[in-house]
N, CA, C and O atoms as a GROMACS GRO file, in nm:
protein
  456
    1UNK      N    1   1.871   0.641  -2.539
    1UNK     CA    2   1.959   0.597  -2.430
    1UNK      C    3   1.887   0.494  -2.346
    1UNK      O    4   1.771   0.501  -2.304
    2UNK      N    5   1.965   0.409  -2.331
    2UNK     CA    6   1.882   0.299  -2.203
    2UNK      C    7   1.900   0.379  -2.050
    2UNK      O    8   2.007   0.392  -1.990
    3UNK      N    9   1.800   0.418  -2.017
    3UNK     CA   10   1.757   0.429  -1.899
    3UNK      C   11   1.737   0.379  -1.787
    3UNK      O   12   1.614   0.366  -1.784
    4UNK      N   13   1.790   0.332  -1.669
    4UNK     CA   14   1.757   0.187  -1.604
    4UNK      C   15   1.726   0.068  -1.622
    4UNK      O   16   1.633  -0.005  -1.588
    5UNK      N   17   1.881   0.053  -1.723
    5UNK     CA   18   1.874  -0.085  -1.820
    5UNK      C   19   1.890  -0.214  -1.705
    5UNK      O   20   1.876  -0.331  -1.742
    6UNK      N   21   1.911  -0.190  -1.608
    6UNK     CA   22   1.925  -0.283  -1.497
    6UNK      C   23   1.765  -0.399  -1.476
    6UNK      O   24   1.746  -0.516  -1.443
    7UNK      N   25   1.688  -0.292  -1.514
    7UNK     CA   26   1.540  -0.313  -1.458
    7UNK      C   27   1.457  -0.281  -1.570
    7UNK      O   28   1.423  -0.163  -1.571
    8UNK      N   29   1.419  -0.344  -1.654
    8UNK     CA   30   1.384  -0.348  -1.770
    8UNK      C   31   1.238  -0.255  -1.730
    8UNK      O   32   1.224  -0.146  -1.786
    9UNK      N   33   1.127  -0.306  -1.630
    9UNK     CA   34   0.976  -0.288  -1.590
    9UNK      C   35   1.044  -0.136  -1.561
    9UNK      O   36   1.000  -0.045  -1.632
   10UNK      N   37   1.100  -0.117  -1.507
   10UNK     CA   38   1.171   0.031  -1.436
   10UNK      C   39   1.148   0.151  -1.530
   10UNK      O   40   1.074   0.249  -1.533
   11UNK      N   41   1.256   0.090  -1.613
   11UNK     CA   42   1.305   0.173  -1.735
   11UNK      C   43   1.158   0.190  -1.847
   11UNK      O   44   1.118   0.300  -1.884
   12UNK      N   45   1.094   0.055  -1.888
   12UNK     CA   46   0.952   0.094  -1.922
   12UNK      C   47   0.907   0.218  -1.873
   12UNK      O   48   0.918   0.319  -1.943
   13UNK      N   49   0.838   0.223  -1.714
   13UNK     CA   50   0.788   0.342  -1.612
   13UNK      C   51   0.885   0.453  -1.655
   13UNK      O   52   0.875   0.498  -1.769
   14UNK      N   53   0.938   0.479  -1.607
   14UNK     CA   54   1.056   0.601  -1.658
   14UNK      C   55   1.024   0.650  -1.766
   14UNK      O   56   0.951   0.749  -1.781
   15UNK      N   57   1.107   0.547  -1.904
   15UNK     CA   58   1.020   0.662  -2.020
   15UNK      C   59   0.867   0.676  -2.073
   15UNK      O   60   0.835   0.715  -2.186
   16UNK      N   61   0.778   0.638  -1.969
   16UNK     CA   62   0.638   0.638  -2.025
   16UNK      C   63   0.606   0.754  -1.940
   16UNK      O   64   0.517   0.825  -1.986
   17UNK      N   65   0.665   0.797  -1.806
   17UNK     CA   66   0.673   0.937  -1.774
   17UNK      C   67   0.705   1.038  -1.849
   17UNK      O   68   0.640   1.142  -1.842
   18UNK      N   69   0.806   1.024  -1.929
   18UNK     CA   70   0.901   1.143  -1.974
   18UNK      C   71   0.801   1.155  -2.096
   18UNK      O   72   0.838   1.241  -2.176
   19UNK      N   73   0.676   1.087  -2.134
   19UNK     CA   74   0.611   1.166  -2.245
   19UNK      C   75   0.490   1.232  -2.180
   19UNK      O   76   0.420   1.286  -2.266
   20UNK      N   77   0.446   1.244  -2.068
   20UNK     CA   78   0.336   1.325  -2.043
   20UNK      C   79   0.360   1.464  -1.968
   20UNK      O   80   0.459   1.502  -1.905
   21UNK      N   81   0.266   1.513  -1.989
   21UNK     CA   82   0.272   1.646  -1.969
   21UNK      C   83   0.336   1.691  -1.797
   21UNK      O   84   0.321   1.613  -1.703
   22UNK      N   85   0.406   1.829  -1.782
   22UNK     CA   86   0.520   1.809  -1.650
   22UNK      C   87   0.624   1.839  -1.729
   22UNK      O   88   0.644   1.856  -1.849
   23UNK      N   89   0.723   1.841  -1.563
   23UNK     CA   90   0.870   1.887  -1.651
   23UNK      C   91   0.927   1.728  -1.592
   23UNK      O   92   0.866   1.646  -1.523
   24UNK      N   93   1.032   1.724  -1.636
   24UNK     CA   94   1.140   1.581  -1.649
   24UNK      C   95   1.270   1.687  -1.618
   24UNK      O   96   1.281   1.808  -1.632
   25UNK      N   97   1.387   1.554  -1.555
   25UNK     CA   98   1.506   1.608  -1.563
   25UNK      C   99   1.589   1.535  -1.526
   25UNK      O  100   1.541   1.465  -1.436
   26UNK      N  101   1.711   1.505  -1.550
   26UNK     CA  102   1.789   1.393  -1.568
   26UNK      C  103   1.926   1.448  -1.504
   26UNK      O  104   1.965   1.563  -1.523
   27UNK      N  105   2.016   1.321  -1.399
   27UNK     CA  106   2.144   1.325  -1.372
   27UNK      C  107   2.222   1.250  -1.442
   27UNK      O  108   2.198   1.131  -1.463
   28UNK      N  109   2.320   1.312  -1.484
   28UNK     CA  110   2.380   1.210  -1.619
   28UNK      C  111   2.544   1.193  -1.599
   28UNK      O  112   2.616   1.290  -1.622
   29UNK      N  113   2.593   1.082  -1.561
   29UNK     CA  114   2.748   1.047  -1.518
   29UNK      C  115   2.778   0.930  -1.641
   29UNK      O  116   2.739   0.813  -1.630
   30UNK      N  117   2.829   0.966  -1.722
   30UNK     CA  118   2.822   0.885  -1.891
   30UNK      C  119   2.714   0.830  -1.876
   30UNK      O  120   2.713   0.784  -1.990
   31UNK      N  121   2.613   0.791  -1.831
   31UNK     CA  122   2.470   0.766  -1.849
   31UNK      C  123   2.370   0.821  -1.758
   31UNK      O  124   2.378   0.917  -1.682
   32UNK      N  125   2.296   0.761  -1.774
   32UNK     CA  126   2.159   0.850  -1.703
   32UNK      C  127   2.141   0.757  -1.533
   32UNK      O  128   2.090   0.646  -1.519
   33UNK      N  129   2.191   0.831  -1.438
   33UNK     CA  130   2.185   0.772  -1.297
   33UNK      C  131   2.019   0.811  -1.232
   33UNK      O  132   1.922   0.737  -1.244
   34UNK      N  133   2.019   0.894  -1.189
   34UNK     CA  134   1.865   0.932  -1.197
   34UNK      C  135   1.798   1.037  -1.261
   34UNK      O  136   1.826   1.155  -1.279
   35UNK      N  137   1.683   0.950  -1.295
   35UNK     CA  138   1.602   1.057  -1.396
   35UNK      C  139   1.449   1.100  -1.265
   35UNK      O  140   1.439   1.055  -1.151
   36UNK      N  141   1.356   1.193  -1.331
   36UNK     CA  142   1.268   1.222  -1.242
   36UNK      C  143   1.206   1.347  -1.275
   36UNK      O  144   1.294   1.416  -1.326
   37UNK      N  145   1.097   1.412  -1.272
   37UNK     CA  146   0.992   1.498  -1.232
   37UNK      C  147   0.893   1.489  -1.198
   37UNK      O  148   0.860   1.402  -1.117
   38UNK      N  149   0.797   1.588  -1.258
   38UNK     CA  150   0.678   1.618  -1.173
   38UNK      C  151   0.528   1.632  -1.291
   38UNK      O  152   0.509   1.727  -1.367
   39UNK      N  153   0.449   1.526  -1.277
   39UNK     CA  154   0.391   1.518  -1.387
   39UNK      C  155   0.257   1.632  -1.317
   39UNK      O  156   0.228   1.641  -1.197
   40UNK      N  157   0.204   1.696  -1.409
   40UNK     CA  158   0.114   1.804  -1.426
   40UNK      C  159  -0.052   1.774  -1.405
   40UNK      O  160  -0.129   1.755  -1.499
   41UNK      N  161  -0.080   1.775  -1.304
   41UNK     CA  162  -0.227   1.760  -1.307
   41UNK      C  163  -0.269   1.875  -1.231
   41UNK      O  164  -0.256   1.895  -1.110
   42UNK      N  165  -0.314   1.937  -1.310
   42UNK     CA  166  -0.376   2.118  -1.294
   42UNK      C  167  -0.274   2.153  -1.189
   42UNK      O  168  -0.151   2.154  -1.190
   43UNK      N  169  -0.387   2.187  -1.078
   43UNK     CA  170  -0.271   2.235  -0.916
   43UNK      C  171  -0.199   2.164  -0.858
   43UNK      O  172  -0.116   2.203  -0.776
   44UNK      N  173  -0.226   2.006  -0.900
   44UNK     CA  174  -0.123   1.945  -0.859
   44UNK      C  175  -0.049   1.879  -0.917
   44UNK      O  176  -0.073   1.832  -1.028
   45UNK      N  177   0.081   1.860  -0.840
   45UNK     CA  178   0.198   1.827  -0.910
   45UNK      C  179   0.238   1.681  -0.864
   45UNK      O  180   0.238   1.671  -0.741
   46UNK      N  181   0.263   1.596  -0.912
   46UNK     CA  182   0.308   1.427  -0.870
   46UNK      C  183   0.429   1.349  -0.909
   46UNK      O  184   0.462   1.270  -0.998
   47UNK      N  185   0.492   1.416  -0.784
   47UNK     CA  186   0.677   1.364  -0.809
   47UNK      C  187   0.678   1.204  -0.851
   47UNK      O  188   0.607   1.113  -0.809
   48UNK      N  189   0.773   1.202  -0.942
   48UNK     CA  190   0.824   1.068  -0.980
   48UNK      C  191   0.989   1.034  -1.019
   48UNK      O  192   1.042   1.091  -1.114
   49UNK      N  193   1.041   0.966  -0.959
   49UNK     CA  194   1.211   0.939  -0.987
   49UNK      C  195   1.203   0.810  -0.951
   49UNK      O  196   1.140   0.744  -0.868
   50UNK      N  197   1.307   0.785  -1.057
   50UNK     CA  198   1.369   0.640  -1.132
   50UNK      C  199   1.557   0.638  -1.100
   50UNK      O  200   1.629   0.733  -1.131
   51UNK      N  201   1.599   0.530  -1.045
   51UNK     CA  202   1.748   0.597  -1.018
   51UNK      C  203   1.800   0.426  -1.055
   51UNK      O  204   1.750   0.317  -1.028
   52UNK      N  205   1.919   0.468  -1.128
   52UNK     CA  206   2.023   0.271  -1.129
   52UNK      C  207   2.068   0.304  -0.995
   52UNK      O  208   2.027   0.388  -0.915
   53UNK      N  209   2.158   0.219  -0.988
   53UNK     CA  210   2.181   0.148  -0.838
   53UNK      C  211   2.320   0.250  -0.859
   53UNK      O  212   2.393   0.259  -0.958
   54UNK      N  213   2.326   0.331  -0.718
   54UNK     CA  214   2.410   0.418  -0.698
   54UNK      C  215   2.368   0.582  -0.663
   54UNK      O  216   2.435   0.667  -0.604
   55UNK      N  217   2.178   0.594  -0.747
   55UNK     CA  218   2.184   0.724  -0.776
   55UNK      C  219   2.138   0.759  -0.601
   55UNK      O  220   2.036   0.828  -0.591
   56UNK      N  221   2.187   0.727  -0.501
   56UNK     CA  222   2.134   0.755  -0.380
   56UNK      C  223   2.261   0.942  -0.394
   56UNK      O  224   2.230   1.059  -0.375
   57UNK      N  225   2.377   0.886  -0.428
   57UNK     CA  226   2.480   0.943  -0.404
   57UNK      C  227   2.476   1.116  -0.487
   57UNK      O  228   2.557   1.208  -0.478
   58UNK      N  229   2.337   1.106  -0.570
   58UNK     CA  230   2.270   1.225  -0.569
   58UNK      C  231   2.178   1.280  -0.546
   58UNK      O  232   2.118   1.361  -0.617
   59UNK      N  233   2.153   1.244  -0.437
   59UNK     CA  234   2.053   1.295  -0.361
   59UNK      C  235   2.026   1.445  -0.340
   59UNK      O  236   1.930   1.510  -0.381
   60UNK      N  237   2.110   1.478  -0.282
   60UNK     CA  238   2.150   1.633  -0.231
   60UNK      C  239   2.085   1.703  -0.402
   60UNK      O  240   1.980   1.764  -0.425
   61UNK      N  241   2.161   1.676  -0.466
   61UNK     CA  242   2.081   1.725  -0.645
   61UNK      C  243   1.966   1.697  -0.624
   61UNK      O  244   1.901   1.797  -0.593
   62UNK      N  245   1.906   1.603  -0.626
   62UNK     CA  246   1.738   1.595  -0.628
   62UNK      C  247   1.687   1.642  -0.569
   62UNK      O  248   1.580   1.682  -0.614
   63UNK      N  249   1.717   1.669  -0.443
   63UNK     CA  250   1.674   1.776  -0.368
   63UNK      C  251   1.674   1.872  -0.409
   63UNK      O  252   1.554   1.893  -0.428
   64UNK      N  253   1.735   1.970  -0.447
   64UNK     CA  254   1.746   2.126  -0.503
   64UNK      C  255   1.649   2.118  -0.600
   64UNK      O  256   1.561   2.203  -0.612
   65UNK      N  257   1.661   2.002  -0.683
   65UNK     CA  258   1.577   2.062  -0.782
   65UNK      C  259   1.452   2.031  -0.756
   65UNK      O  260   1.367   2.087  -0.826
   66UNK      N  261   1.412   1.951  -0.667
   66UNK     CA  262   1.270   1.953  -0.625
   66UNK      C  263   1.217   2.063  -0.560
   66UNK      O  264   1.100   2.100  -0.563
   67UNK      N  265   1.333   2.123  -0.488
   67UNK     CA  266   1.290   2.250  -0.382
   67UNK      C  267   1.264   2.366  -0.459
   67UNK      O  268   1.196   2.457  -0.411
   68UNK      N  269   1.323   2.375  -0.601
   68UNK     CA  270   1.347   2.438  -0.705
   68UNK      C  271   1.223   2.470  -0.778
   68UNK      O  272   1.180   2.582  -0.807
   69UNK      N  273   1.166   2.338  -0.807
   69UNK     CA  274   1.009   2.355  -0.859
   69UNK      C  275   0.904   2.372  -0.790
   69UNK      O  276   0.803   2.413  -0.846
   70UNK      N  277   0.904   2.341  -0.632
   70UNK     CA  278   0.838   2.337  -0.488
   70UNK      C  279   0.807   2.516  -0.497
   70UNK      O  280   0.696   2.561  -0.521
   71UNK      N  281   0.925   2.597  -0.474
   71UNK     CA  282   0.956   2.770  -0.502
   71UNK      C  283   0.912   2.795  -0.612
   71UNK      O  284   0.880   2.914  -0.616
   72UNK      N  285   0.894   2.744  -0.706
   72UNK     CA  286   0.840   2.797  -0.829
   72UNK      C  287   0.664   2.844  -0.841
   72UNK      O  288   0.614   2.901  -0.938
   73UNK      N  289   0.590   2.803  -0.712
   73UNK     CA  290   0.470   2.814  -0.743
   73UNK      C  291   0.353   2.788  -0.862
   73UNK      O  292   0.255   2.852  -0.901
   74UNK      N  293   0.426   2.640  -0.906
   74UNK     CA  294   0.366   2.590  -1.027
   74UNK      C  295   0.270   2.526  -0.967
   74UNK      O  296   0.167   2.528  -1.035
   75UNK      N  297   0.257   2.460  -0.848
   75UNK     CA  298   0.141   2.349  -0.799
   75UNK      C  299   0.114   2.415  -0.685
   75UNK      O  300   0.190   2.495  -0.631
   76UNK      N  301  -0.034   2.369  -0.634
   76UNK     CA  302  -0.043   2.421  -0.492
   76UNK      C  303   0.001   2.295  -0.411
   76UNK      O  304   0.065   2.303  -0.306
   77UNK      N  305  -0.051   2.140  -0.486
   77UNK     CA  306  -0.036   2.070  -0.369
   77UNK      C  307   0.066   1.949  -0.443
   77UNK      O  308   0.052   1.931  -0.564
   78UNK      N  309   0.149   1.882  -0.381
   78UNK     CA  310   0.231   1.710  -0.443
   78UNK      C  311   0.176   1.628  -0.397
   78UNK      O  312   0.107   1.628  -0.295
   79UNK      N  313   0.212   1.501  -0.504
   79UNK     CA  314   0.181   1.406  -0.417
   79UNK      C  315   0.284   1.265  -0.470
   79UNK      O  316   0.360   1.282  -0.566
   80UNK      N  317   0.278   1.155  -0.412
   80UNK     CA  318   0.356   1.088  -0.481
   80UNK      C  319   0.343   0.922  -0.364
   80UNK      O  320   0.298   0.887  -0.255
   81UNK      N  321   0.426   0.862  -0.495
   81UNK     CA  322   0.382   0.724  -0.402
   81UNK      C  323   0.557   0.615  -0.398
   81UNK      O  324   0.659   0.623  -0.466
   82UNK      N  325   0.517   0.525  -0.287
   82UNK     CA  326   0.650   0.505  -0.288
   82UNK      C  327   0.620   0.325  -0.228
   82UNK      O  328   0.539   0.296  -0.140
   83UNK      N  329   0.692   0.244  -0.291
   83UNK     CA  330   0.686   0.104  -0.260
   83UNK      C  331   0.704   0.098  -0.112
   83UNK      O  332   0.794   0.158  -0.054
   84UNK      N  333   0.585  -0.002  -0.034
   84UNK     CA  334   0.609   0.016   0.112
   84UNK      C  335   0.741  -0.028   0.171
   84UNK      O  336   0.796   0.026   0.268
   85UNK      N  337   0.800  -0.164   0.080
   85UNK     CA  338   0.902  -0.194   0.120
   85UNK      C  339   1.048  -0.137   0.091
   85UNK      O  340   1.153  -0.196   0.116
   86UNK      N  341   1.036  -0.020   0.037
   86UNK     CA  342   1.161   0.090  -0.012
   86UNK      C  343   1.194   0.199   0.089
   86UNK      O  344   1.189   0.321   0.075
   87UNK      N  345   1.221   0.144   0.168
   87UNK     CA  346   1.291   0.239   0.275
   87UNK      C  347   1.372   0.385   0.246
   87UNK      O  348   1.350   0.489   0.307
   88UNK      N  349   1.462   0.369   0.150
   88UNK     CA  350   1.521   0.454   0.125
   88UNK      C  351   1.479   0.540   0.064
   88UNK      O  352   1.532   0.651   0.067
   89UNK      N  353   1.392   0.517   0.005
   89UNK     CA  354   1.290   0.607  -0.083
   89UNK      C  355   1.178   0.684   0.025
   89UNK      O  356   1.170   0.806   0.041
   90UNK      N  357   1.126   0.620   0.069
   90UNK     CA  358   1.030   0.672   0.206
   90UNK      C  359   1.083   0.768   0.266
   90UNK      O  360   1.043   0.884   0.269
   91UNK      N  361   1.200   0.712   0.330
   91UNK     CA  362   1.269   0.806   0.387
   91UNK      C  363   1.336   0.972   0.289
   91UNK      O  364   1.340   1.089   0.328
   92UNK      N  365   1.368   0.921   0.183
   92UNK     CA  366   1.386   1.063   0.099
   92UNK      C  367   1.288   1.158   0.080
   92UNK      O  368   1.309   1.276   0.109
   93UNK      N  369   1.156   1.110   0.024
   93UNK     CA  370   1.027   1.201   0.020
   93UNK      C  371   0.969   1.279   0.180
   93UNK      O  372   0.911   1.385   0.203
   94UNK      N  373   1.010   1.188   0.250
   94UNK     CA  374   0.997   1.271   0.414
   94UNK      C  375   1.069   1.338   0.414
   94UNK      O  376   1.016   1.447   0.438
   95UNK      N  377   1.203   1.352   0.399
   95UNK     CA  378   1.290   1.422   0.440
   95UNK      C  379   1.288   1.583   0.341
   95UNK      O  380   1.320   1.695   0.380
   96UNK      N  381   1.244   1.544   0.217
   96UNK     CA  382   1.198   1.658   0.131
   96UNK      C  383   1.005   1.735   0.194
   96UNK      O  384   0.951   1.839   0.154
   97UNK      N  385   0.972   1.670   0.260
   97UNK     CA  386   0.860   1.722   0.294
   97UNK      C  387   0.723   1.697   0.333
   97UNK      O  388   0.637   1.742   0.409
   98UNK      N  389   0.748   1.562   0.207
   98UNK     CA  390   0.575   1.465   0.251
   98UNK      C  391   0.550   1.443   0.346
   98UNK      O  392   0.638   1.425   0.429
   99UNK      N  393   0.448   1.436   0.371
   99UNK     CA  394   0.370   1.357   0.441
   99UNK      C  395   0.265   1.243   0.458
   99UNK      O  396   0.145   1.239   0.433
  100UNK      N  397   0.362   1.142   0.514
  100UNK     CA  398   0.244   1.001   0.471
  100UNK      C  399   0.092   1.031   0.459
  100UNK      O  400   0.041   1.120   0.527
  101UNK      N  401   0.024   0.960   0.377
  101UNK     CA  402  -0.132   0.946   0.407
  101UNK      C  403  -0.226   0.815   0.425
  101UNK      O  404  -0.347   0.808   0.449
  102UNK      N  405  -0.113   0.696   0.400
  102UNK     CA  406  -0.168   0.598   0.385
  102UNK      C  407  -0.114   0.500   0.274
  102UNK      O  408  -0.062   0.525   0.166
  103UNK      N  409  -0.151   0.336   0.358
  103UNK     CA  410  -0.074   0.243   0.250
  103UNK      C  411  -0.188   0.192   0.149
  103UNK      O  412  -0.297   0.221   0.199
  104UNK      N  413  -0.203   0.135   0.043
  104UNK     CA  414  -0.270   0.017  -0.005
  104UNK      C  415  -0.213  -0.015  -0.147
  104UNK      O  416  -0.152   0.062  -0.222
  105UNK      N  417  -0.246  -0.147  -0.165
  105UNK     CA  418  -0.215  -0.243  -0.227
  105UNK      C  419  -0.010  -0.241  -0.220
  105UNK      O  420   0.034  -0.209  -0.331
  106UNK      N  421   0.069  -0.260  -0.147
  106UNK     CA  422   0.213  -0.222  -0.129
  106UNK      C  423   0.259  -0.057  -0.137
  106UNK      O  424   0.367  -0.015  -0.095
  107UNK      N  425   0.146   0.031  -0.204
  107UNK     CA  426   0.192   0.173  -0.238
  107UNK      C  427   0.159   0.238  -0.080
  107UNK      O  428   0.061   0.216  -0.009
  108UNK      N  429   0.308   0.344  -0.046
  108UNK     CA  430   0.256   0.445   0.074
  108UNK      C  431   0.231   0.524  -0.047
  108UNK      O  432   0.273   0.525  -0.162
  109UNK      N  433   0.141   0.594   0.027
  109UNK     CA  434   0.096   0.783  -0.063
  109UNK      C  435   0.092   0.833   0.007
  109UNK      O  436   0.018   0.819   0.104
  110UNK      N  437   0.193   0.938  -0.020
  110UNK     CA  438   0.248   1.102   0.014
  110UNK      C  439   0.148   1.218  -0.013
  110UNK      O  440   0.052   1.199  -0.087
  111UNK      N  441   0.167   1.324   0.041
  111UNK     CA  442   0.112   1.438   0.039
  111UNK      C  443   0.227   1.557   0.060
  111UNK      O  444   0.338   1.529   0.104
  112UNK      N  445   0.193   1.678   0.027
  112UNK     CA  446   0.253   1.784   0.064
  112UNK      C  447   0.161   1.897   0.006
  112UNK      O  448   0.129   1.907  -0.113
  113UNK      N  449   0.125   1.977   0.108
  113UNK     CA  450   0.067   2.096   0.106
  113UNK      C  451   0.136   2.223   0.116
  113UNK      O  452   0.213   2.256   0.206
  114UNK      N  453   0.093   2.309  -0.010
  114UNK     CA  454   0.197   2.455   0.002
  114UNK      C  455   0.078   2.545   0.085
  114UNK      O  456   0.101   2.661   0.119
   0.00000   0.00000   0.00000
């Protein structure tokens, strides 16, 4: 399936996630709107989501299922990174929990401690 055929570099990132170790999980409206998990490094866990233009409008879903694996006690700590100039994105990972730690090279990096 093309995956964020919009954004070719995107869609690269996306499925070069979905082969490493972590869980993956996908919203699918006749195609794939946003995809996303949590790639596996021992105790910690490092959110990643990929969305075409629209997948804001599942948000509320991404949420659950992040809160979903958050309750699961698979990681002690997240982390994750988010383009400085992506507002909407910034703002989603706060609102799920992160906490900034710092910018460099355009990347903010997140934190969250269980």
């Amino acid at each position: 399936a093309d995956i964020l055929l919009e954004n070719r570099s995107e869609s690269d990132w996306a499925r070069s996630r979905l082969e490493l170790p972590g869980l993956a999980w996908a919203f699918v409206q006749e195609k794939p709107v946003v995809i996303g998990g949590v790639l596996d490094q021992g105790s910690i866990g490092v959110l990643w989501i990929a969305g075409c233009d629209g997948w804001t409008r599942y948000v509320k879903h991404v949420i659950r299922m992040f809160r979903s694996i958050v309750s699961s006690g698979l990681y002690q700590r997240y982390l994750c990174q988010v383009h400085e100039f992506d507002h909407i994105a910034r703002r989603f990972v706060e609102r799920i929990g992160f906490t900034e730690m710092g910018t460099r090279n355009g990347l903010v990096s997140y934190g969250m401690v269980l």
